[in-house]
C-alpha positions in Angstrom: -5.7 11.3 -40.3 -9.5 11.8 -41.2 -10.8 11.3 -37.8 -8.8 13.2 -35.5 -10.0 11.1 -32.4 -8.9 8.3 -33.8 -5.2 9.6 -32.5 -6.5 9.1 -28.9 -6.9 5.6 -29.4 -2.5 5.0 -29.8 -0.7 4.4 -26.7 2.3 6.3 -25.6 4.7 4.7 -27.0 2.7 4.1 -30.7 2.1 8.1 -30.8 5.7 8.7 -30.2 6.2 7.0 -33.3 3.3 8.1 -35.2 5.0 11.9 -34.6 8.6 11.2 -35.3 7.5 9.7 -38.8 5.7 12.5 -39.4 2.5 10.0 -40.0 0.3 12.6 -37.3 1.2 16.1 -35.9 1.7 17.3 -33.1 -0.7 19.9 -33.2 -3.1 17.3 -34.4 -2.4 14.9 -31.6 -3.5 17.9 -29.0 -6.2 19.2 -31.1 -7.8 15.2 -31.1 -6.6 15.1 -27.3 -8.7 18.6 -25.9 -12.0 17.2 -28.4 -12.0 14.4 -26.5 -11.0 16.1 -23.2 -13.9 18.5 -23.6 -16.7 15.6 -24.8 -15.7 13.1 -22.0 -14.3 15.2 -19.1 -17.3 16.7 -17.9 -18.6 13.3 -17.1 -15.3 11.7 -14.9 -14.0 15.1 -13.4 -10.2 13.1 -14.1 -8.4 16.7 -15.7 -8.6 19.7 -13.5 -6.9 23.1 -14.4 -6.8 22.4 -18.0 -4.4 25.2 -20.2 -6.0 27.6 -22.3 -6.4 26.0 -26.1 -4.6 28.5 -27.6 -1.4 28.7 -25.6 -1.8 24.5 -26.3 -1.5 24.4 -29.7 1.5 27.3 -29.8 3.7 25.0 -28.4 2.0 22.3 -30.3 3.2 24.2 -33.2 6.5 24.4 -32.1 7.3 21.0 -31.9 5.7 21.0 -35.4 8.4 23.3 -36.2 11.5 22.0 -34.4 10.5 17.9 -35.7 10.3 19.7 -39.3 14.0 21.2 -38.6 15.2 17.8 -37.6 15.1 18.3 -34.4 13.1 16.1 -31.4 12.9 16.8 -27.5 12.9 12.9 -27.2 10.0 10.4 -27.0 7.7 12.2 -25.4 8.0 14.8 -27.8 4.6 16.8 -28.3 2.4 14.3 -26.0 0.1 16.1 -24.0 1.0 14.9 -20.4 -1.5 16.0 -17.2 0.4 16.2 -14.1 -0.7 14.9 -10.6 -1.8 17.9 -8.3 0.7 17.0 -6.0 3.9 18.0 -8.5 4.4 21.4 -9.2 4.5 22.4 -13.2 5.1 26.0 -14.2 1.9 28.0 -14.9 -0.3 26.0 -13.0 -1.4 26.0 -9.3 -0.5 23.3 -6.8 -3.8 22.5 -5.4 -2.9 19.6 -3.8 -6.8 19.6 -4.3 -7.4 21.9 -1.1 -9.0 25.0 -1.1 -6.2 26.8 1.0 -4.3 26.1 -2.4 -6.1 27.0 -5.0 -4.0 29.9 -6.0 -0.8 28.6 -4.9 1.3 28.8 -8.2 5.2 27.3 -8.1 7.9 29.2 -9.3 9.7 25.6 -10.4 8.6 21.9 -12.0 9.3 19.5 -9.6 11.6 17.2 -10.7 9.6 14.5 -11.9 8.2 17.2 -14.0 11.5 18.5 -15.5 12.3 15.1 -16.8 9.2 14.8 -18.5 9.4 17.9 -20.3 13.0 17.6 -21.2 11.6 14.0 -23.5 9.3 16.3 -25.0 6.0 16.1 -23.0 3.2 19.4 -23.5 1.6 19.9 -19.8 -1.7 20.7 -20.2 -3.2 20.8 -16.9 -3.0 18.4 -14.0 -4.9 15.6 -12.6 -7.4 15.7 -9.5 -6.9 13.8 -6.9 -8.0 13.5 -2.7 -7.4 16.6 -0.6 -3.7 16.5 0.1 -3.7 12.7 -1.1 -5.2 11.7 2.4 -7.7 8.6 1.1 -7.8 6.4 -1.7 -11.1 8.0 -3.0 -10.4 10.8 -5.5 -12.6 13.5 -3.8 -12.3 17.4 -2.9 -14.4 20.7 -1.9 -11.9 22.2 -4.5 -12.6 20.7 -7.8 -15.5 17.8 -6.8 -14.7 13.9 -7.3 -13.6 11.8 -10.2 -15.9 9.0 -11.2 -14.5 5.6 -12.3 -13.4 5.1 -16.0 -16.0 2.0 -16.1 -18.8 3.4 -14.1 -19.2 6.9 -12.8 -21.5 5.8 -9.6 -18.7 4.5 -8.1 -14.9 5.9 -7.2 -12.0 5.7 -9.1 -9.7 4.7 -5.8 -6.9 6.9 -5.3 -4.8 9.6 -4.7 -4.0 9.3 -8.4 -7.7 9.0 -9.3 -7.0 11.8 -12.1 -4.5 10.4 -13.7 -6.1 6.4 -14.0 -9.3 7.9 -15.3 -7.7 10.1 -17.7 -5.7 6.6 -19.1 -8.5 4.5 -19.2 -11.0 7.0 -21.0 -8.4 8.0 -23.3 -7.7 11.5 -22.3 -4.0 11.3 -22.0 -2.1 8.6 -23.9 0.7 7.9 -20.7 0.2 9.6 -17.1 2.1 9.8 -13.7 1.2 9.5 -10.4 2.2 8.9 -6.7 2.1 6.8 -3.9 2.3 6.7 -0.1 -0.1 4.1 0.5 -1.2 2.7 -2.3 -2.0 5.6 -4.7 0.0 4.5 -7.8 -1.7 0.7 -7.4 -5.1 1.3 -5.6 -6.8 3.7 -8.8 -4.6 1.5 -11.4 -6.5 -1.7 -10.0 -10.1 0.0 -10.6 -9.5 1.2 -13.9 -7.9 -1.4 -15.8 -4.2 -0.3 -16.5 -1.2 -1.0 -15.3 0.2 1.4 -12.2 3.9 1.1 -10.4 5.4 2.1 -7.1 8.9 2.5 -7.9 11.8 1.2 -5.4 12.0 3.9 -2.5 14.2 6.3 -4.2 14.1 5.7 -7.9 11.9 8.5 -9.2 13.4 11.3 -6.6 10.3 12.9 -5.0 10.3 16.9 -4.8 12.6 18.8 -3.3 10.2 19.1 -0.3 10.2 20.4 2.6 12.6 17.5 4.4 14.7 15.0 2.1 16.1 13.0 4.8 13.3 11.5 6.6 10.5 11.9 4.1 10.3 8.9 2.0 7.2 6.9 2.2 5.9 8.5 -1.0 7.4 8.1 -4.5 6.1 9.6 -7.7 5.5 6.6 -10.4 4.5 5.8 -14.2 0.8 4.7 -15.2 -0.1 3.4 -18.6 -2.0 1.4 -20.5 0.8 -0.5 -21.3 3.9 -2.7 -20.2 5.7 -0.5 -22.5 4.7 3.0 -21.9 5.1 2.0 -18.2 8.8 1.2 -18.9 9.1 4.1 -20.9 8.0 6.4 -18.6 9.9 4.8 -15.6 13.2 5.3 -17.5 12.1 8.7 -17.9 11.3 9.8 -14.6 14.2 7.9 -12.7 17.9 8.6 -11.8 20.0 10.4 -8.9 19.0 14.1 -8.4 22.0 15.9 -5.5 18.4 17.8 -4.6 17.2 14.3 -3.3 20.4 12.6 -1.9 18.9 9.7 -1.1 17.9 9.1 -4.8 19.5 5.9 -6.6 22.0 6.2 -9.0 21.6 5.8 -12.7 18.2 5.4 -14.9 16.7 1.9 -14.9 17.8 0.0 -18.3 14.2 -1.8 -20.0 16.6 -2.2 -23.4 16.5 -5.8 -22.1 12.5 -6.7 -21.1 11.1 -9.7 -23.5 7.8 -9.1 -24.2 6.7 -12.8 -24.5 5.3 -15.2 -21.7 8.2 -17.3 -22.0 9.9 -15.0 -19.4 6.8 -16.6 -16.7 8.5 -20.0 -16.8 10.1 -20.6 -13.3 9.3 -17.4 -11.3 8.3 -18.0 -7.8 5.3 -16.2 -6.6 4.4 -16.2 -3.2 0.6 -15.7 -2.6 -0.4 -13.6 0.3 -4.3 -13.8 -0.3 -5.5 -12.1 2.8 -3.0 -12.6 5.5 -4.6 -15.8 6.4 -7.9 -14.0 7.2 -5.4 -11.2 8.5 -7.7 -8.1 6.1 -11.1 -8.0 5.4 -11.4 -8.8 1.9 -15.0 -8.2 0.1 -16.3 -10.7 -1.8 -15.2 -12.4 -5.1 -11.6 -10.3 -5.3 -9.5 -13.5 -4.0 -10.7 -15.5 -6.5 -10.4 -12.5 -9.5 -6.6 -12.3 -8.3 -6.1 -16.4 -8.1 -7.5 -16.5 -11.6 -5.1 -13.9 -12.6 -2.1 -15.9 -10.9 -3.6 -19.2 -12.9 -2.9 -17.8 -15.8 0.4 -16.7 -15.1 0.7 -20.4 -13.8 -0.1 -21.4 -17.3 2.5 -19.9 -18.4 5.3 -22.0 -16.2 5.0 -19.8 -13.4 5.1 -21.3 -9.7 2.5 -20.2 -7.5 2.5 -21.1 -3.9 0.4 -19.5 -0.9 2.6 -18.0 1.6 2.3 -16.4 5.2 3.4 -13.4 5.8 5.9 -14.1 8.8 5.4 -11.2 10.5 3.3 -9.9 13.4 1.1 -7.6 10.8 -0.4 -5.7 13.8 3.0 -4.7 14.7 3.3 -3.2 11.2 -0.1 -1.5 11.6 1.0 0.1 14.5 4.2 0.9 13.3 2.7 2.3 10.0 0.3 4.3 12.5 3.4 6.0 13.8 5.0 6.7 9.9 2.0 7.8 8.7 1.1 10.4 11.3 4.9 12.0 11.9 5.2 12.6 8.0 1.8 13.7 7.6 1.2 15.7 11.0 3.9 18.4 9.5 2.5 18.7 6.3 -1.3 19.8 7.6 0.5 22.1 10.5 2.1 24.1 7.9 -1.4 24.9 6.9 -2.4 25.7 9.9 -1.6 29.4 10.1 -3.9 30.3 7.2 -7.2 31.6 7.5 -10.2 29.8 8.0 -8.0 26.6 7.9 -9.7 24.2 10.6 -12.9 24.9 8.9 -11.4 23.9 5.4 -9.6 21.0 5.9 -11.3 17.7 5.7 -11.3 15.8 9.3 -9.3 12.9 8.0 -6.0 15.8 7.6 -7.0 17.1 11.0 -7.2 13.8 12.9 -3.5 13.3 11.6 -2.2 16.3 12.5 -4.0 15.7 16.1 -2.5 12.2 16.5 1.0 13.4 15.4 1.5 15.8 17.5 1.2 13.4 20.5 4.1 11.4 19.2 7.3 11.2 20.8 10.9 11.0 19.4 11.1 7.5 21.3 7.6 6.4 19.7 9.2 7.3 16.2 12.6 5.6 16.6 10.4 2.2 17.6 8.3 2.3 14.5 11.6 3.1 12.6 13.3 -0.1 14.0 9.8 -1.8 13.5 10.0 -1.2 9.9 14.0 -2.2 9.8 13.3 -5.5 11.0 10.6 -5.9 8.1 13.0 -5.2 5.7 15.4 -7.9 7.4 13.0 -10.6 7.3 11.5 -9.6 3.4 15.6 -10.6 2.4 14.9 -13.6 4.0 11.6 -14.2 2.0 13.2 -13.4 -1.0 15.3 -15.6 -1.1 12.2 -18.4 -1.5 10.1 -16.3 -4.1 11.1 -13.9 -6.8 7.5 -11.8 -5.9 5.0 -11.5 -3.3 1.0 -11.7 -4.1 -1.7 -10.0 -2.8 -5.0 -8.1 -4.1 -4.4 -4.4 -4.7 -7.5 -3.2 -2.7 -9.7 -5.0 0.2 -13.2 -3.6 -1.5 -14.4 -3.4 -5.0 -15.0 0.4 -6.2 -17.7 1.8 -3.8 -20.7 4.6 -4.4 -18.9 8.2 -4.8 -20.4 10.2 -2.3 -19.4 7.9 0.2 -16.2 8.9 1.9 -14.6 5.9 2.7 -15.4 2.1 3.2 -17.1 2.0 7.0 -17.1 -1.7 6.9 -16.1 -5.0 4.8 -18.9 -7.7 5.3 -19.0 -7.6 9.2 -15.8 -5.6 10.0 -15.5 -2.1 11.5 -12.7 -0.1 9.5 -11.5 1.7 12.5 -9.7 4.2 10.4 -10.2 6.3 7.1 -7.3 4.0 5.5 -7.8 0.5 6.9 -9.3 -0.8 4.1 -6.1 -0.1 2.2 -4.0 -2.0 4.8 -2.7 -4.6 1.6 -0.8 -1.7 0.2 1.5 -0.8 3.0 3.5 -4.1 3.0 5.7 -2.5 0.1 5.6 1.0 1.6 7.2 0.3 4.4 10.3 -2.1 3.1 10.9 0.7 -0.2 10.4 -2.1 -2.3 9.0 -2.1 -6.2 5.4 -2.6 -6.3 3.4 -3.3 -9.6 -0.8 -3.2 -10.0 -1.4 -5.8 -12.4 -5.4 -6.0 -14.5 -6.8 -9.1 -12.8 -10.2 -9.4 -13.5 -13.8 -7.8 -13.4 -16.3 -8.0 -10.7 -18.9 -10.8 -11.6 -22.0 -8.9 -11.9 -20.8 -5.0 -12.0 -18.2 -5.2 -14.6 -15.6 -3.3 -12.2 -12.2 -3.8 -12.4 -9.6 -5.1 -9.7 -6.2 -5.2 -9.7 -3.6 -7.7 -8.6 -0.5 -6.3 -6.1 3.1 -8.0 -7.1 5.9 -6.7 -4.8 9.6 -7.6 -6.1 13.0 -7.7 -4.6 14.6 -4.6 -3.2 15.8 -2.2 -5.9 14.2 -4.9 -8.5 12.2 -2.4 -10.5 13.5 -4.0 -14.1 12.7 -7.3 -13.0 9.2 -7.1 -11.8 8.5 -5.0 -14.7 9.7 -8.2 -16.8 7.1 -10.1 -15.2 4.4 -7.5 -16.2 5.8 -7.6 -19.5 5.4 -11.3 -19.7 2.0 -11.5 -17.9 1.0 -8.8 -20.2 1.7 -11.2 -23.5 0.0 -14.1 -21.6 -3.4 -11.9 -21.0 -2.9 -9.7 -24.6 -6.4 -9.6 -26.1 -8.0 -9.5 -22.5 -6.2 -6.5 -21.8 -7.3 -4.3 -24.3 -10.7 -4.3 -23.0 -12.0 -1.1 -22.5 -14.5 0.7 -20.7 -17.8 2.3 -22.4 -17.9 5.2 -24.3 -19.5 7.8 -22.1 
């Protein structure tokens, strides 16, 4: 190709092909992919610990070499691929974005990671994200914040901040991500692509420290499109003995249509704002209900719905969760030196709050959450989704830390204003951030929530598939050129 930038411009699942035809290289896909890395990432801060060039385009070569032998790694095979901070990759330091970090280098991949470079992906550095993933603002001492891909004043949501800048500004073709409350949907809104919280258990999660208890947070595919989403999904899912909780075989997308037809009858149940429930800020309920129109155009049904459930209970209760999986986490930090001084108050404040917790306190917010689950079978069986915006703000001014209030509400904790994500978190059910709309006057993006059935991954990626065909043109907007 004449203009190697030009490469940077395919989705995944187009540069997969592009490479096994032999219509682009390899080492010209990561030659185009570091030009544009180097011109645009000074600006957005998405890529942090980026791989010498040199070492890049040796095994850039290689799959040169092995794809002229006959021979492909699978679909990923030579796509440079940046992985969250919070999975380990070989040769590159788990920052978790902390300071107390910053040299510590894993001796394995996770497994996310593994499955990823067995389909061919080339790890060139990871993504930055908050200071152990506490906040959905992508910000740390360590490595400084990431601006959003449509306008670097304000944040790029998070934990996977990184990774949904690096997508929509072109510096990574496909990325992944994780979420614990919200992290996979919340920076996927703001930027304009498409971000999934797998079923609890469908992209095993470590090994960590505890695979029993631990399993709020799931790693998840980002991308640009229905289709690298799916791709990636496939990819990163299936039963690992290290996680034994994991589910059982990949997820099967041979089957998605990719035409709206696939709208016509599916039952959506429209949470809007928990009947004045969350403090929404201005002009996201109607971006979402003009997203939901359009899927209504398509023979959707579209019905608002109450929740059915005491939600300050579930506040409470996700109080609890939060703090008990957390607390341990920041305590194993603890013991280093200087630590109180350099960890943000927000980690702190968890750890304080968890250690007050009691065994009985836990078991309560566990049955708390059980009888969620319960009454979500019941809802299920009037709706084939649930509705509701993916974040309670539009994007806010960088240096800020977190929202303090929405219109005349105090946020009373650094994470209230993300209290729409946990619905999903809580049950382990499927979550997808759909593009919705833009805010009227600033142009940012917002992102609508869908939460499916449990274990329903395939099917709520069908309805992406379908919305996506609906929205097509609309989709493909993009943000400006920095």
């Amino acid at each position: 190709m004449s203009d190697l930038t030009d490469i940077t411009d395919f989705n995944a699942s187009e540069l997969s092909e592009r490479i096994h035809q032999r219509q682009v290289s390899c080492t010209e896909v990561m030659l185009a992919y570091l030009a544009r890395i180097e011109r645009m990432n000074p600006r957005f801060n998405a890529i942090v610990n980026l791989a010498p060039t040199d070492m890049l385009l040796a095994q850039a070569r290689q799959c040169d070499a092995e794809l002229a032998s006959g021979q492909s790694r699978g679909w990923l095979h030579g796509i440079p691929q940046a992985i969250k901070d919070t999975g380990h990759a070989v040769g590159f330091p788990t920052t978790l974005g902390s300071t107390l970090l910053k040299a510590a280098m894993p001796t394995k991949d996770s497994i996310m990671t593994e499955r990823m470079k067995a389909a061919g992906a080339l790890v060139i550095g990871k993504t930055n994200m908050p200071e152990l993933g506490l906040g959905s603002h992508t910000f740390n001492t360590l490595f400084g914040a990431t601006a959003n891909a449509w306008d670097t004043a304000v944040s790029a949501g998070g934990s996977s901040g990184g990774a949904a800048v690096a997508l929509a500004q072109r510096l990574l073709p496909v990325a992944d991500g994780s979420d614990f409350m919200g992290s996979l949907r919340n920076p996927a809104g703001w930027n304009h692509i498409f971000g999934m919280r797998p079923s609890q258990g469908r992209v095993p999660f470590g090994p960590g420290a505890d695979v029993w208890v631990d399993q709020l947070g799931t790693e998840g595919p980002m991308a640009r499109s229905v289709r690298d989403l799916t791709r990636l999904l496939a990819t990163q899912s299936g039963h690992d003995a290290r996680q034994p909780l994991s589910i059982k075989g990949c997820v099967d997308v041979s089957g998605l249509q990719y035409s709206h037809h696939a709208l016509r009858g599916l039952r959506v149940g429209w949470l809007g704002d928990l009947n004045g429930r969350l403090a929404m800020e201005d002009g996201i309920l109607p971006v979402c209900e003009e997203a939901l129109r359009q899927m209504q155009g398509a023979g959707a049904v579209v019905e608002p719905r109450a929740l059915g459930f005491d939600a300050q209970a579930l506040w409470d209760c996700w109080l609890v969760w939060r703090r008990a999986l957390v607390g341990p986490k920041v305590a194993a930090l603890l013991h280093m030196p200087d630590a109180q001084a350099q960890l943000k108050p927000e980690a702190l404040w968890e750890h304080e709050n968890s250690v007050k917790l009691s065994y009985m306190d836990f078991m309560q917010a566990s049955q708390m959450r059980s009888a969620f689950y319960q009454h979500l079978l019941d809802v299920f069986k009037e709706v084939d989704v649930l509705a509701l915006p993916v974040a309670q703000t539009w994007p806010f001014a960088l240096q800020e830390r977190w929202p303090q209030h929405i219109g005349a509400r105090t946020m009373d904790t650094y994470h209230r204003w993300m209290e729409c994500t946990l619905y999903a978190t809580l049950a382990g059910l499927p979550a997808i951030s759909l593009p919705a709309g833009f805010h009227p006057t600033h142009g940012w993006p917002m992102g609508l929530q869908l939460i499916g059935k449990p274990q329903g991954d395939v099917a709520l990626l069908q309805v992406a598939a379908a919305y996506e065909a609906v929205r097509g043109d609309w989709l493909q907007k993009r943000p400006a050129q920095a």
